[in-house]
N, C-alpha and C positions, 0 to 999 in steps of 0.2 A: 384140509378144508377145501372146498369147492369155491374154485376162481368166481369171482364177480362177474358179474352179467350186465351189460352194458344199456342204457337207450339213451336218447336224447332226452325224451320229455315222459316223466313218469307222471298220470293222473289216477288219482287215486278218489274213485267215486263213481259211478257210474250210471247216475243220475240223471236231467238234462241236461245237466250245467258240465258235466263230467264229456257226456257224448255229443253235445255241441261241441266241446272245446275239440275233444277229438277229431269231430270231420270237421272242423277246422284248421287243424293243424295237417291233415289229408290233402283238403284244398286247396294249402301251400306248399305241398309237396313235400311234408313230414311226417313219417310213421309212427306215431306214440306206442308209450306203450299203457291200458287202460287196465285199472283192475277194481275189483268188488268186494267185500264180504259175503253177499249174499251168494245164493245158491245159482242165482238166476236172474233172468228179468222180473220185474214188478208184475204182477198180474190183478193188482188193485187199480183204480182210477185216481184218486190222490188227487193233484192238481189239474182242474178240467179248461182253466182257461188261458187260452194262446191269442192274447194282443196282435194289435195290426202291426207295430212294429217288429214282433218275432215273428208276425205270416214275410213282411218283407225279405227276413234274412233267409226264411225257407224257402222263398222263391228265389232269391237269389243262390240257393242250392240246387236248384231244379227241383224243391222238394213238396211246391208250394199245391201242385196239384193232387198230390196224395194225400198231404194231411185236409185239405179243404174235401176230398170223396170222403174220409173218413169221420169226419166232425158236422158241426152244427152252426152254421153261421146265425147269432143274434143281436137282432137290429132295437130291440127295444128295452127297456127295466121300468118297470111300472110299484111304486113304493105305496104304501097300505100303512096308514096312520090308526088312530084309538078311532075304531068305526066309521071309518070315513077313508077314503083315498085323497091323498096326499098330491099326487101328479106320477107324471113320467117322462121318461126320454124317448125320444124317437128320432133314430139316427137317421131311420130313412126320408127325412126332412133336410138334412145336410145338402144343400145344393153343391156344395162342393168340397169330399170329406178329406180330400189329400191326402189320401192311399188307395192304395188295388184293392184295399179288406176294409172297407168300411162298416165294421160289425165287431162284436165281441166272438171269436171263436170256440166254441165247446168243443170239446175231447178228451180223453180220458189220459192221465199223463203215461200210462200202461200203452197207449196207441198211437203217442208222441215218441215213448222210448223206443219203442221198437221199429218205427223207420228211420230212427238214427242209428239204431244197431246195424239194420239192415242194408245202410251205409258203409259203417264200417267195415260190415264183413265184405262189401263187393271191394273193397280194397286192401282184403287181405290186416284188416287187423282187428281180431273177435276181442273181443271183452274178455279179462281173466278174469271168470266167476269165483266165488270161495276161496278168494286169495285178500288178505289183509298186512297192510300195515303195524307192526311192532314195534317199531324203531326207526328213527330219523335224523343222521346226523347231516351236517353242512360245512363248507369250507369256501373258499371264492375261489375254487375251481368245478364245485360240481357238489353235490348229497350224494349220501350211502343213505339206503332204504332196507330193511331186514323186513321179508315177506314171507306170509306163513301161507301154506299150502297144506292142506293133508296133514299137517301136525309136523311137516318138512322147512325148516326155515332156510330163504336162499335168498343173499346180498345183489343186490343191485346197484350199478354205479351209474347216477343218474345226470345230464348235464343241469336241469332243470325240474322241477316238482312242482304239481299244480293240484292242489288240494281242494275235490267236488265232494266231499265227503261227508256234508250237510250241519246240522248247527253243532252236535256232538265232535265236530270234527278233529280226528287226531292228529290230521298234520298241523290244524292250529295249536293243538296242546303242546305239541310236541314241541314248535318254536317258539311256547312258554306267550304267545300273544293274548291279550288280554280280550274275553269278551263283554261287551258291556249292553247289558239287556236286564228283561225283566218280564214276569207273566204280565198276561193281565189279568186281572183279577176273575174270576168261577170257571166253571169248566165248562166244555163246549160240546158239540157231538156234530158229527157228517154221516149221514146216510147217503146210501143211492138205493132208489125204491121204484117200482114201476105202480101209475096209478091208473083205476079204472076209468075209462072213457077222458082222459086230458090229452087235449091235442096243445095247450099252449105252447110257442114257440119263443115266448118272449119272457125275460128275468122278472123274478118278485121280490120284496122284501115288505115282510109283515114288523111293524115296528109296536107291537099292544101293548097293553100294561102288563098282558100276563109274561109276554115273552119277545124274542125277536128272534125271525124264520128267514134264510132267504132259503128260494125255490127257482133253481136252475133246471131248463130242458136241457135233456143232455140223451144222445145216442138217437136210437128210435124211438119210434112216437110212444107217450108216456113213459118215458124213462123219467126221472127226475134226481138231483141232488138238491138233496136237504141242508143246510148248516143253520145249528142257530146255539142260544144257550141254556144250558140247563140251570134249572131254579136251584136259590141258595140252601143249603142242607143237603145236596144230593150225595147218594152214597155209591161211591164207585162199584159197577157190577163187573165181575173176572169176566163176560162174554156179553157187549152191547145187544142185544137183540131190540127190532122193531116196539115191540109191544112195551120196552121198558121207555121210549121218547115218545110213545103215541099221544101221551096226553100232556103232553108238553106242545108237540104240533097243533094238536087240534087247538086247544089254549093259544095259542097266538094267533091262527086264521081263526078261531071264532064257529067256525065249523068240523068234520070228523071229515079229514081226508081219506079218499076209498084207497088205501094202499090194499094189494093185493099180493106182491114180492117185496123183498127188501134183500135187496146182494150181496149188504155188504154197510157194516155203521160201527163206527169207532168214535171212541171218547177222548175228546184232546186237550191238554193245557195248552193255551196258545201263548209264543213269548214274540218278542219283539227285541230286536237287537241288533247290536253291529259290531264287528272286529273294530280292537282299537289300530290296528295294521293290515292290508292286503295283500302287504308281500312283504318278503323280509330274505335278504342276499338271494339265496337261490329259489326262493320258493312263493307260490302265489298262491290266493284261498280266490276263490270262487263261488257265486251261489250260495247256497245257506252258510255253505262254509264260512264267509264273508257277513251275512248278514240273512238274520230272520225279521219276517213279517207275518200278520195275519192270512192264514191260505183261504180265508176269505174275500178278500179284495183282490184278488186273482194278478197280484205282482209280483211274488215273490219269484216265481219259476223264472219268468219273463226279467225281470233284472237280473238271473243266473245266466241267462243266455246270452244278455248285451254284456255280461262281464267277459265271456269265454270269447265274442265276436269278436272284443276290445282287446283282449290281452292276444290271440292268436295270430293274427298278422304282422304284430311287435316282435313277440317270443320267436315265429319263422323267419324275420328278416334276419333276427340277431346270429339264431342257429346255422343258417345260410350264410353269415357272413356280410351281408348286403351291408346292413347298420350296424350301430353300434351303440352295447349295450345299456348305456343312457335311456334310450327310447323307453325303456321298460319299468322305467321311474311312472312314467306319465301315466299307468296303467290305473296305480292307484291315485296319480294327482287328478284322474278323468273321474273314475268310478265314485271314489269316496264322498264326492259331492252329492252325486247322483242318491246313492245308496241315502243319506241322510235325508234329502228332499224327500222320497219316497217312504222314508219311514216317518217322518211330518206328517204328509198329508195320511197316511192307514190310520197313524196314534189319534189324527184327527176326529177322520170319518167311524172308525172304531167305537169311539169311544160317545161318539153323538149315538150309535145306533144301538150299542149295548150296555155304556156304561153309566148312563144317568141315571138318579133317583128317579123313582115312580110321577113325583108330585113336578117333575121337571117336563116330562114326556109331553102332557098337552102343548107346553109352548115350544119345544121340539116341532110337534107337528105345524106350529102356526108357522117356523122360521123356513121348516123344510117347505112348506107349500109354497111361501115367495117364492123361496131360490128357484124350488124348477121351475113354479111360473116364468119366473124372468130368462132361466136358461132356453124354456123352453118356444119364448119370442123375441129372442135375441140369436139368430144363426151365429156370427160373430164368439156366444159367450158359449153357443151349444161344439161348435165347433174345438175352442180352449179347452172344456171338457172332456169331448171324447181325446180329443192329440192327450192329454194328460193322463188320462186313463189308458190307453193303448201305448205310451211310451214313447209317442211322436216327438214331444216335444222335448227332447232328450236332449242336451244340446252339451258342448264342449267351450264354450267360448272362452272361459276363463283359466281354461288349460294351455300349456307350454307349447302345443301344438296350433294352434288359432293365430293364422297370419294373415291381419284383413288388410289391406291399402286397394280398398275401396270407397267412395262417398256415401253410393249405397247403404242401408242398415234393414231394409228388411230380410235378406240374406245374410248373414254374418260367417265369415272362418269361424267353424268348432259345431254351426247347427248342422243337423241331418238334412243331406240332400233332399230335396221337396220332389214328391210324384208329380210331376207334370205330363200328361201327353204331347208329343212332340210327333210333329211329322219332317221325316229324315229323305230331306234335300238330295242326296245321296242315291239312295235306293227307292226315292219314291213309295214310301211306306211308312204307316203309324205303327206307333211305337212311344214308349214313356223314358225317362232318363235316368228310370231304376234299370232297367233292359240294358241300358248302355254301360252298368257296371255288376253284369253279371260272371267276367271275366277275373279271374286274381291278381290283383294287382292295383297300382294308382290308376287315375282316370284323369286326362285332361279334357276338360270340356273349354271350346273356342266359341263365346259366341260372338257376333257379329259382321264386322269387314275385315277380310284379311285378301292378300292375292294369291292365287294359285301357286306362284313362286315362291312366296312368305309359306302357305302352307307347306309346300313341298321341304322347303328348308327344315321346318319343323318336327315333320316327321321324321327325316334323315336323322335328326339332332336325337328325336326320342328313340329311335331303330338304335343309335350307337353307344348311347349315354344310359338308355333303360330297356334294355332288349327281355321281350315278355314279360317287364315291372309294369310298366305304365302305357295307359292305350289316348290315343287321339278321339276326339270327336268334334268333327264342327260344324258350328250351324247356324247359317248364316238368317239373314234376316231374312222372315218374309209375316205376311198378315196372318198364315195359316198355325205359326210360331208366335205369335205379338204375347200372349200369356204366358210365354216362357220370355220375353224379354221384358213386359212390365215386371213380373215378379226379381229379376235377378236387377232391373232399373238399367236397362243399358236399351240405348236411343238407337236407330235403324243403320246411324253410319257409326258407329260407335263399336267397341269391342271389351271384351273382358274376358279374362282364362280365370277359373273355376278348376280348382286342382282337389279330387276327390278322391278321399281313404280308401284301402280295401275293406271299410266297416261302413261304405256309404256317409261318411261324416266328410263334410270340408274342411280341406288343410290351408286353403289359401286361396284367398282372393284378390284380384288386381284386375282394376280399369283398363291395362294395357296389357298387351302380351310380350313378355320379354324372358325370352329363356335364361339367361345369365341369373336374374333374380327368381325364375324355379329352381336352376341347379344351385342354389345359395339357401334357399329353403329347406329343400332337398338334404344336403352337406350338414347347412348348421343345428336348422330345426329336427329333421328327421335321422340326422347321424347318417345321414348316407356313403358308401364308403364306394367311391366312382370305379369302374372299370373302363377305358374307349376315352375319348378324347370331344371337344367342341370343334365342330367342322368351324373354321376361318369366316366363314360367308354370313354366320349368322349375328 
């Protein structure tokens, strides 16, 4: 029999959620090893929308400039009630949207995967296409993985398993965990169709009695994606073609849309669900793996990729040695909250838009035209919205990692770092304080009064204590900064250290700066496992 073949971290999927985790685990300075089923990349569009919180983490890949040339930034969603319009959103009204991407992104998830491939391969580690998972065993030193190739089956001794393998997933099966979901009830259909003469740039949603359309700009001008649902009695066709949902579309806009191509339309039962576990000893799910939602509401993707952010810089400390394997509990004590809120609000908004009787739908419309009314003259409530929709407002606080001893509360330990532009005292140049943690590793951020000799000690302290973990930033008062010290509440002579994840989350906050109580956070919270000593002086 042919010896076992070794990696650190086997993922199995290669999805987004799959090749996030990957250059994830790259940009910690670990080589996974990644594999497929399929034959190849995706060459469908499938999930087209990328939230402002996964534009942050692309940009904090450096990646953020290529998928934004290759996509669709949209600023507005405009909803269509029983003959009448309902209202809209309009983000470019946001005086202040609290991201670099203040937009819903379009793109096709065929044009997302592949500059994550094209990641991976500049470091030397390609996707194993047409290689699947068979077997899965575990022990608390590591899984045996049996992978079929070519009809060739060949063991792998894995320290680690990370299961992007989507709602079918077999390394969930395998570890016998429970999923608990459910359709929702008729069937649905996605098209992508190019139409005559539409330049619209901004989202639709037709909610009629006959039916409910939404209508995404997507690629170039008149491309569009179609979703909506098919009327009850419908009879499954072996090849969706156009002309079998045209009078389904037209039926909900009330007019005959001029489609001219159509690329590409598929028929889908949509389910909703969530693993009853995320990890289990050596193994973690991910992404669909983990939990499905409607690819409608353009979440699903987008929470596969804050899982892979979340578990990646855990999974490389431990594999490193740095920490210890504790941390890795908190993967799913962080996620699984997340995942349930987000399947809340979909089962919610879902089910107002396609699931109600006929005779319900007028007063649907009455309730939906408040809301955006009011959302839509309240910045404040327009603001809650988008961070909610875009995954801003994502936050940890009630997680084992959340260490606030602060007075402050509009910041809190566990919430995502806030974009703020910052002008850097330093180098005399602007700059935001997502830019300042685009390095690997922790982030201490100093703001306020400290001295020269206090900083210098500091540094020394983090050169010997976290050499290439954790980086310095300080930044002291000044008026050109005052929105970066109202928001964080710290006063002109005042100070506070801000200790931030390599997931741009806050791990710990403190009105005063005192190193003994970061390397005690550090130690106890984060399982840090010290190498170097505390210089005397500090």
């Amino acid at each position: 029999m042919e010896p076992a073949k070794y990696t650190d971290v086997l993922i199995v999927g290669a999805g987004p959620s799959g090749l996030m985790m990957a250059a994830q685990m790259l940009r910690y300075g670990i080589t996974p090893t990644i594999i497929d089923a399929k034959p190849g990349p995706d060459r469908t569009s499938k999930a087209i929308v990328v939230q402002a919180r996964s534009l942050e983490f692309f940009r904090q890949m450096g990646l953020a400039d290529q998928i934004s040339a290759q996509g669709l930034p949209c600023y507005g969603v405009q909803v269509q009630g029983i003959n009448r319009p309902l209202g809209n959103i309009d983000l470019t009204s946001l005086d202040d949207p609290g991201s670099a991407f203040p937009f819903i992104h379009i793109i096709g998830q065929d044009q997302t995967e592949r500059l994550l491939i094209r990641r991976l391969a500049e470091n030397a580690c390609p996707v194993a296409w047409e290689t699947q998972l068979v077997e899965l065993q575990q022990d608390d030193q590591g899984a045996t993985a049996a992978l079929e190739h070519n009809g060739v089956i060949q063991h792998w001794r894995c320290k680690w398993v990370v299961g992007a393998d989507g709602a079918n997933s077999r390394v969930r099966k395998s570890l016998g965990i429970r999923f608990d979901g459910k359709p929702y009830a008729g069937r649905f259909f996605v098209a992508d169709v190019h139409v005559q003469d539409a330049h619209q740039r901004n989202i639709h949603f037709f909610l009629s009695r006959q039916g409910t359309l939404g209508i995404f700009p997507f690629g170039t001008s008149g491309h569009y994606r179609l979703a909506g649902k098919l009327p009850e009695g419908w009879e499954k066709k072996e090849e969706l073609q156009y002309t079998h949902i045209k009078p389904v579309v037209d039926g909900a806009l009330g007019i005959e849309l001029r489609v001219d191509r159509c690329t590409w339309a598929s028929e889908v039962i949509i389910h909703q669900g969530i693993a009853e576990q995320f990890a289990r000893q050596r193994c973690f799910l991910i992404g669909d793996a983990a939990h499905v939602y409607s690819p409608i509401t353009g979440q699903g993707m987008n929470a596969g990729i804050q899982d892979a952010i979340n578990l990646a810089w855990k999974l490389a400390g431990v594999i490193d040695g740095r920490t210890q394997p504790h941390l890795l509990h908190t993967y799913q004590q962080e996620r699984m909250p997340v995942a349930k809120n987000i399947s809340r609000m979909v089962d919610k908004g879902f089910e107002l838009a396609t699931g109600l009787p006929r005779w319900l739908k007028p007063l649907r419309d009455v309730l939906l035209t408040k809301l955006l009314r009011h959302v839509g003259n309240e910045p404040a409530r327009l603001y809650a919205l988008f961070a909610r929709q875009g995954q801003l407002s994502t936050h940890y606080r009630k997680g084992g990692l959340a260490v606030h001893h602060a007075t402050g509360v509009r910041i809190q330990a566990g919430d995502r770092l806030p974009f703020l532009p910052v002008f850097d005292e330093k180098t005399k140049t602007q700059t935001d304080l997502h830019r300042w943690c685009e390095k690997s590793g922790f982030v201490l951020l100093v703001l306020g009064t400290i001295s020269h000799h206090h900083l210098h000690i500091i540094g020394q302290w983090m050169r010997q204590k976290y050499p290439r973990q954790m980086h310095l930033y300080y930044l002291p008062y000044s008026p050109r900064n005052q929105a970066v010290f109202d928001l964080f509440e710290v006063k002109p002579e005042g100070t506070k250290s801000v200790l931030v994840r390599p997931d741009m989350h806050i791990g710990y906050i403190n009105d005063m700066l005192n190193v003994s109580l970061i390397d005690t956070y550090m130690e106890e919270v984060i399982g840090w496992e010290f190498f170097g000593y505390l210089p005397e002086n500090t």
